[in-house]
VOBA-1610 file (N, C-alpha, C; in pm, whole numbers, padded with zeros to 5 digits, always signed):
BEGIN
Unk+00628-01135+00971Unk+00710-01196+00867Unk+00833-01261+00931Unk+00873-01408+00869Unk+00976-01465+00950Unk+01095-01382+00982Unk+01215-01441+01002Unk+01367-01362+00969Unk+01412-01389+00827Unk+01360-01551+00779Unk+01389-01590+00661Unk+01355-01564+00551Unk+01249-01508+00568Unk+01169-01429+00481Unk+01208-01304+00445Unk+01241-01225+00511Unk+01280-01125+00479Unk+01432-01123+00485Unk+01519-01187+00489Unk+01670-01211+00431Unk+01635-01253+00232Unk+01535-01297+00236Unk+01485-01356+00140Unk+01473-01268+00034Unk+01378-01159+00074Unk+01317-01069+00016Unk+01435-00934-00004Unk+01501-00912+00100Unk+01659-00830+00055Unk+01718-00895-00035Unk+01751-00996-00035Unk+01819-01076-00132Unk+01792-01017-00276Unk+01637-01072-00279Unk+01529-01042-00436Unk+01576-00885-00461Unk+01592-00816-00347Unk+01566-00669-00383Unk+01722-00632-00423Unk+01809-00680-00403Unk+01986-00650-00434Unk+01987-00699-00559Unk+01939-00768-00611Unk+01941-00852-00717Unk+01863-00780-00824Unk+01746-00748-00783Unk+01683-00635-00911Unk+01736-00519-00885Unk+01769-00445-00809Unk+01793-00284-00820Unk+01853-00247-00984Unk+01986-00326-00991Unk+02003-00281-01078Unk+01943-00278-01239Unk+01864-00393-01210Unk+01766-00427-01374Unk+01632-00315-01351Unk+01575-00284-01202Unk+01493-00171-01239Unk+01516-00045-01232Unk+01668-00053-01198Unk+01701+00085-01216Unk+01711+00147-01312Unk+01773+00025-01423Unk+01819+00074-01590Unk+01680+00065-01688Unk+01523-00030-01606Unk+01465-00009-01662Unk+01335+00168-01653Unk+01383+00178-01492Unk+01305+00327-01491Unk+01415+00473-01563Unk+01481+00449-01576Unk+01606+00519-01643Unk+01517+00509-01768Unk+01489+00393-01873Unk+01464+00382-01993Unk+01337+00415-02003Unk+01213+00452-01905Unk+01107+00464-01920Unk+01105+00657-01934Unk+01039+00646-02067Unk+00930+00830-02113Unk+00840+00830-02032Unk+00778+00711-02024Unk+00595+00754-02042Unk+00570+00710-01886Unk+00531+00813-01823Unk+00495+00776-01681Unk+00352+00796-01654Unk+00314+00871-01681Unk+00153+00914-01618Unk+00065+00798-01681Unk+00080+00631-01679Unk+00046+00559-01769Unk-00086+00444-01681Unk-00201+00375-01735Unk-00276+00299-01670Unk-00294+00146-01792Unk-00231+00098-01669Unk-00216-00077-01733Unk-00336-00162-01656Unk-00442-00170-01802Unk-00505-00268-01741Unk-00474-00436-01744Unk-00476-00499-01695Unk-00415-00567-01718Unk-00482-00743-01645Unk-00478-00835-01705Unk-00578-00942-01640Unk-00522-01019-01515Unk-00389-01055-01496Unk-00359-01029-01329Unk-00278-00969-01304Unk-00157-00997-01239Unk-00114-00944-01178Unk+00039-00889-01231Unk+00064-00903-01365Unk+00187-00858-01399Unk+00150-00722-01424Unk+00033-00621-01429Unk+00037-00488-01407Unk+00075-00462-01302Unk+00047-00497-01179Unk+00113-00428-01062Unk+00265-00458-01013Unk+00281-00548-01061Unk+00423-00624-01042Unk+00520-00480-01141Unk+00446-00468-01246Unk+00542-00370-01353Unk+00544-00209-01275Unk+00437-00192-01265Unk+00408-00044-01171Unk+00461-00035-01047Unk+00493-00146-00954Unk+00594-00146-00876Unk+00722-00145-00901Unk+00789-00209-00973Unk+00898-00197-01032Unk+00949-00123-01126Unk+00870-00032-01210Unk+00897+00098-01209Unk+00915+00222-01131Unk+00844+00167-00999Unk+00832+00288-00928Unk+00726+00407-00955Unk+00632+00305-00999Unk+00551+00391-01033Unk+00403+00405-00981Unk+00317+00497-00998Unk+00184+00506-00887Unk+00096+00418-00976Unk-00031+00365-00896Unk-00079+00257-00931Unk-00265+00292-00982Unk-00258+00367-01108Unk-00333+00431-01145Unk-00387+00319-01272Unk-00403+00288-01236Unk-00534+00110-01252Unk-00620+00055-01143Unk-00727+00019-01167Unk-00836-00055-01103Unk-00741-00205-01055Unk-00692-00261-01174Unk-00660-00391-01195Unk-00569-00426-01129Unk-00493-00367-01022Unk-00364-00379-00957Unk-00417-00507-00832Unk-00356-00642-00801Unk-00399-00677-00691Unk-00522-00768-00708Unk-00533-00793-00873Unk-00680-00889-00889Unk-00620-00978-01035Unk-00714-01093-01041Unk-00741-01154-01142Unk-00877-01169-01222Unk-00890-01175-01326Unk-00967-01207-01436Unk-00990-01329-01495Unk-01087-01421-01481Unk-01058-01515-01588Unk-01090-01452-01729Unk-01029-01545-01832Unk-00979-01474-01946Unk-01106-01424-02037Unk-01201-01462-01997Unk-01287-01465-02086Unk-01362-01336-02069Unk-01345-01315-01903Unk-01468-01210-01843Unk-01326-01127-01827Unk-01192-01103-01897Unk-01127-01019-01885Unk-01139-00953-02019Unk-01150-01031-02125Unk-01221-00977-02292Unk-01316-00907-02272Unk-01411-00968-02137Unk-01537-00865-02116Unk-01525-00721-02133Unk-01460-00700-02002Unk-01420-00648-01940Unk-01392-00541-02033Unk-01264-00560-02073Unk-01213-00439-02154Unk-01302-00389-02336Unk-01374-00485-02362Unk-01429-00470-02459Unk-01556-00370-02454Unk-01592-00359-02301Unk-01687-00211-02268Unk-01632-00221-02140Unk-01538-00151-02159Unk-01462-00080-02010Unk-01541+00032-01963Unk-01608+00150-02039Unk-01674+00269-01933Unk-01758+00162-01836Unk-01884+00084-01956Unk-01977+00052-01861Unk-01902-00010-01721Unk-01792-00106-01762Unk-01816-00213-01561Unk-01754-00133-01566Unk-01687-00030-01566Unk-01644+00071-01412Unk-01666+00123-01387Unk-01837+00149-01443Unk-01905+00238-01371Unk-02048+00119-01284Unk-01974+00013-01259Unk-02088-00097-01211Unk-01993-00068-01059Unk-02116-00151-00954Unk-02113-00071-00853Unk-02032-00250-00775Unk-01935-00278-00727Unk-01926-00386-00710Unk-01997-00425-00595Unk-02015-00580-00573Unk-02066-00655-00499Unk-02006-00775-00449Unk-02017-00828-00313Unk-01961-00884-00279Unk-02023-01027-00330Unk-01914-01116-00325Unk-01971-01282-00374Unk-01939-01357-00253Unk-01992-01514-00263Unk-01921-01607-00218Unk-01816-01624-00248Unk-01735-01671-00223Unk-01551-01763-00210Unk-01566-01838-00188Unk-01526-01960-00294Unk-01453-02128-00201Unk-01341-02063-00212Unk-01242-01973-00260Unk-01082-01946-00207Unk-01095-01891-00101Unk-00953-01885-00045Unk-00893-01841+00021Unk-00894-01672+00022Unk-00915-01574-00064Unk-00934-01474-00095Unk-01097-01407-00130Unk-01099-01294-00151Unk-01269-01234-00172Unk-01280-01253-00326Unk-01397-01227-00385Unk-01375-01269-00482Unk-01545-01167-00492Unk-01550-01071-00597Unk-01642-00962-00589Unk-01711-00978-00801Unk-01855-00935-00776Unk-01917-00919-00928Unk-01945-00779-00986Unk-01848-00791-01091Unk-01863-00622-01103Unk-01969-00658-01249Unk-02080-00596-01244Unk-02164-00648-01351Unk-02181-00792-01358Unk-02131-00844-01468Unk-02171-00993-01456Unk-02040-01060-01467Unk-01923-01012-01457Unk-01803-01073-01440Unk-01739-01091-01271Unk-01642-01169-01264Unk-01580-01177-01140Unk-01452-01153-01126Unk-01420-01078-01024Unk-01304-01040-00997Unk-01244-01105-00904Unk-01092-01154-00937Unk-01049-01261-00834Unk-00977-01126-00730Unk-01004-01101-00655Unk-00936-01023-00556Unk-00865-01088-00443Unk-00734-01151-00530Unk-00637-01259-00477Unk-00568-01191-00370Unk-00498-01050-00361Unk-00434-00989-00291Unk-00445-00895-00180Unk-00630-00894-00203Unk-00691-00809-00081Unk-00745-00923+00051Unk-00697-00865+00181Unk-00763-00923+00307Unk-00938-00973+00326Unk-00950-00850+00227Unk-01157-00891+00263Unk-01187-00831+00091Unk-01332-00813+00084Unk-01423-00747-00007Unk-01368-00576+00042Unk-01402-00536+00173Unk-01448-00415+00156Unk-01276-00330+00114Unk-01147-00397+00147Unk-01016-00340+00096Unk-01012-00322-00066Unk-01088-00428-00103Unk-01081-00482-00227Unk-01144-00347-00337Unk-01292-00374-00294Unk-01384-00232-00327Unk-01337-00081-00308Unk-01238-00061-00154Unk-01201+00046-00169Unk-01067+00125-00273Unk-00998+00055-00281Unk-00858+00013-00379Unk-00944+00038-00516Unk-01000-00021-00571Unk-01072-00088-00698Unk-01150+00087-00725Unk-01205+00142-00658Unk-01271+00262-00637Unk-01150+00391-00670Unk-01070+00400-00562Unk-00972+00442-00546Unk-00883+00468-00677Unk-00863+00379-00742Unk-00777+00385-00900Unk-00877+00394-00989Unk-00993+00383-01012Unk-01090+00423-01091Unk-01069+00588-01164Unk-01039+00648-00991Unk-01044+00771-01028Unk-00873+00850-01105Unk-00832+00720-01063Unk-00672+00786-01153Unk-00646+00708-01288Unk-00773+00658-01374Unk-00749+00646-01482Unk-00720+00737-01526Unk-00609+00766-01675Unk-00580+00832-01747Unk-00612+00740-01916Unk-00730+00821-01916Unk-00788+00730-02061Unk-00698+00797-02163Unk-00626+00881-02144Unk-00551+00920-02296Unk-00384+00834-02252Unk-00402+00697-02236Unk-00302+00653-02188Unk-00285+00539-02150Unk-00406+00468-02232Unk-00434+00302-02169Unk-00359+00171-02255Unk-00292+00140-02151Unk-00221-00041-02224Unk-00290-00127-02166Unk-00307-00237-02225Unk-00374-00352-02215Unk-00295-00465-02249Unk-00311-00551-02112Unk-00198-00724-02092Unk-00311-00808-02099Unk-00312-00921-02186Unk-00395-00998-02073Unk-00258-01131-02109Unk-00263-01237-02060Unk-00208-01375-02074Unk-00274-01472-02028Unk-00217-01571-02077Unk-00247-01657-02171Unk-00243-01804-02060Unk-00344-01808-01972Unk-00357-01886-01859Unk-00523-01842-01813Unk-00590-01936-01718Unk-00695-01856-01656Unk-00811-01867-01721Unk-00767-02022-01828Unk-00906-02028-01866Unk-00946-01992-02026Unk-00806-01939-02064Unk-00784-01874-02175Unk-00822-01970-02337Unk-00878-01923-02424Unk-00963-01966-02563Unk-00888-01876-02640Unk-00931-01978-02772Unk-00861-01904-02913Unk-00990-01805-02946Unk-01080-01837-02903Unk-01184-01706-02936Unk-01151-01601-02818Unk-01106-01570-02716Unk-01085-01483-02634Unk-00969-01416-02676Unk-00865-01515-02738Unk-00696-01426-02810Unk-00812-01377-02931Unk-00804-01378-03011Unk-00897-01311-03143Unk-00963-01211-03082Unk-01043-01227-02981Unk-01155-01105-02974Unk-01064-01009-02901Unk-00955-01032-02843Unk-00826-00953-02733Unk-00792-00887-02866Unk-00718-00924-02973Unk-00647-00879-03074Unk-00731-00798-03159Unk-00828-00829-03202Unk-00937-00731-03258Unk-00962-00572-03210Unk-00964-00590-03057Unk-00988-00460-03019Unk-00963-00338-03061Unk-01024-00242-03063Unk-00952-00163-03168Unk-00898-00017-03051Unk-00820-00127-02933Unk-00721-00009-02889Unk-00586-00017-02930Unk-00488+00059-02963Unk-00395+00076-02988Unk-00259+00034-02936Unk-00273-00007-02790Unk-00201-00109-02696Unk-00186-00166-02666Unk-00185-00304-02704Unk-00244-00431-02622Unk-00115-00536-02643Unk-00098-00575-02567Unk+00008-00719-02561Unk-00056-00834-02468Unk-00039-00970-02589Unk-00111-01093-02530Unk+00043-01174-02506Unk+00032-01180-02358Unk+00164-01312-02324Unk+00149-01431-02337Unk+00243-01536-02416Unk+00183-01647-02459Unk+00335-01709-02437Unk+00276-01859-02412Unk+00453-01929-02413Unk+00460-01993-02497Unk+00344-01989-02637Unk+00365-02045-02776Unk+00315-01973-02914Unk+00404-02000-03001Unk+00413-01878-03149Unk+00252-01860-03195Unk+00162-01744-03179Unk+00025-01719-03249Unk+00116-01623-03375Unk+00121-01626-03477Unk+00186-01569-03596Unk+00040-01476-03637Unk-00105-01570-03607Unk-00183-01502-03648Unk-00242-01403-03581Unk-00177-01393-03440Unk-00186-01281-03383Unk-00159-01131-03364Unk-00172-01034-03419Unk-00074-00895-03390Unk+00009-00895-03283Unk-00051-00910-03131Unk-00051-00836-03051Unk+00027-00939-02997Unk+00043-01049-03009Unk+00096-01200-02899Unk+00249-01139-02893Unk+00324-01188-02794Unk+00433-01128-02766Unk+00434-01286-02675Unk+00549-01363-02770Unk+00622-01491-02716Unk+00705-01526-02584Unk+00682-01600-02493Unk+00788-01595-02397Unk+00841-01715-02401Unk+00926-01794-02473Unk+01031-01869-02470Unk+01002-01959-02376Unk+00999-02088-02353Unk+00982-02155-02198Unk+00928-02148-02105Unk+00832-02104-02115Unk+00715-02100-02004Unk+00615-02110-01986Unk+00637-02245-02093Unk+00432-02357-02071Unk+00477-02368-01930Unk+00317-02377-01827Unk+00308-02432-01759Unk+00229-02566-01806Unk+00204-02670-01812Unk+00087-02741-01902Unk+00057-02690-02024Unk-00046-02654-02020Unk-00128-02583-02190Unk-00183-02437-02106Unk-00080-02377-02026Unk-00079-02249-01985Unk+00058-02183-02005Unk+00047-02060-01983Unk+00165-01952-01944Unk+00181-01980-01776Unk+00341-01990-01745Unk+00330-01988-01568Unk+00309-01844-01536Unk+00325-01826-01426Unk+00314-01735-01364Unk+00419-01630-01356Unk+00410-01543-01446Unk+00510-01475-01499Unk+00598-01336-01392Unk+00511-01383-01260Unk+00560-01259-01160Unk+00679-01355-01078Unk+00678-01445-01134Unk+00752-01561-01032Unk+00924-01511-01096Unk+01038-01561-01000Unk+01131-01554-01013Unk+01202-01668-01103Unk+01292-01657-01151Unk+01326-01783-01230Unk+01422-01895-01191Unk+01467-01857-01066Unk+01533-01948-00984Unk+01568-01875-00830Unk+01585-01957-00731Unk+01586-01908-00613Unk+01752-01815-00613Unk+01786-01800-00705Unk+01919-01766-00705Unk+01920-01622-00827Unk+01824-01596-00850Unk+01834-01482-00930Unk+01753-01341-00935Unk+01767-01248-00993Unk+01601-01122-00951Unk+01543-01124-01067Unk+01591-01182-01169Unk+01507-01199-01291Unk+01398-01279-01286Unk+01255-01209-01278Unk+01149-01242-01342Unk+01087-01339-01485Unk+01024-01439-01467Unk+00998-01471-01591Unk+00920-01308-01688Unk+00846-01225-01620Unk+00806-01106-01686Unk+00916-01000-01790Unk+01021-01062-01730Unk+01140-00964-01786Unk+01138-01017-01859Unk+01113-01119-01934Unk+01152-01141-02136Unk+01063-01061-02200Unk+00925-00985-02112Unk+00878-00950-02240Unk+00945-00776-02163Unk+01013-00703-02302Unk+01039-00567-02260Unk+00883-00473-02256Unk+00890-00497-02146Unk+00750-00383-02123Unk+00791-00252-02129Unk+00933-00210-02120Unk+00944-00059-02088Unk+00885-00035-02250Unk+00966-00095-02352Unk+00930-00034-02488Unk+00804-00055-02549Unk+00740-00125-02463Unk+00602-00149-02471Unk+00532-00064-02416Unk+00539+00029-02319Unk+00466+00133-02241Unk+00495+00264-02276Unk+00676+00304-02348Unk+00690+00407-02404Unk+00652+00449-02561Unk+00540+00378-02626Unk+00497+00361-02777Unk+00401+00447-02677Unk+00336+00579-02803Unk+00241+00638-02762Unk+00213+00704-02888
//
């Protein structure tokens, strides 16, 4: 890692301490598993400080095969994954008949072991569900997301669904006719997250 890089990255980290300090202060519910369609579950579980007891930490979903996904969650996690081709830059694995973007792992086999690994620290009396609103995302995929009949679920969107339960608005952050990338910082000069508008702590301590 450069020098600049990591002046960089102290920087980021002086700058949040104190917003995740006051937000693990405000957090009840710890023993918690966020599934979640990319990567703002692990981004949140890190910044709580918290252990990473999700499959989903470190991957993407497109939106459609992320509705899959959670709409019979025992079955794919009990599917045995397999490795795919990649045109990315990253592995990219078929768990049943969906694909997992495994953006953040070096190979397949880190990917599979991780993915394995948090399987076993689900806590099913304890599941939230993210997905947003990018990745490919349909008004039949928000509907069939909102339907579900789990009790947790927040859809990130950067425009008003009224007919949604579950949509949770973020103010300014079309990318195009997407949500940006909500793990991103909001200026090179700050530790605030575009993720920080939506309060996840009071979203994770509802039980």
């Amino acid at each position: 890692m450069g020098k600049i890089k990591k002046i960089k990255q102290k920087y980021r980290s002086i700058l949040r301490s104190s917003r995740d300090k006051e937000n693990r202060n405000r957090l009840r519910n710890e023993n918690i598993t966020i599934i979640s369609a990319n990567c703002v579950g692990g981004v949140i579980y890190h910044d709580l400080g918290l252990k990473f007891n999700s499959p989903t930490v470190n991957l993407y979903f497109n939106a459609s095969d992320y509705v899959k996904f959670v709409s019979n969650l025992t079955y794919y996690l009990q599917c045995e994954l397999k490795e795919i081709d990649s045109e990315f830059d990253y592995p990219c694995a078929l768990c049943g008949d969906i694909v997992l973007h495994m953006v953040h792992y070096q190979n397949f086999e880190e990917g599979k072991k991780k993915w394995e690994e948090r399987i076993k620290r689900i806590n099913y009396e304890n599941l939230y569900f993210i997905m947003v609103d990018r990745d490919g995302c349909e008004e039949k995929d928000i509907i069939e997301f909102d339907n579900l009949k789990y009790e947790h679920k927040a859809f990130l969107t950067y425009k008003e669904h009224p007919e949604i339960k579950c949509a949770v608005c973020i103010p300014k952050s079309a990318d195009g006719n997407q949500i940006r990338d909500l793990c991103q910082f909001k200026s090179k000069f700050t530790g605030e997250r575009w993720l920080d508008e939506f309060d996840y702590v009071t979203f994770l301590n509802k039980r």
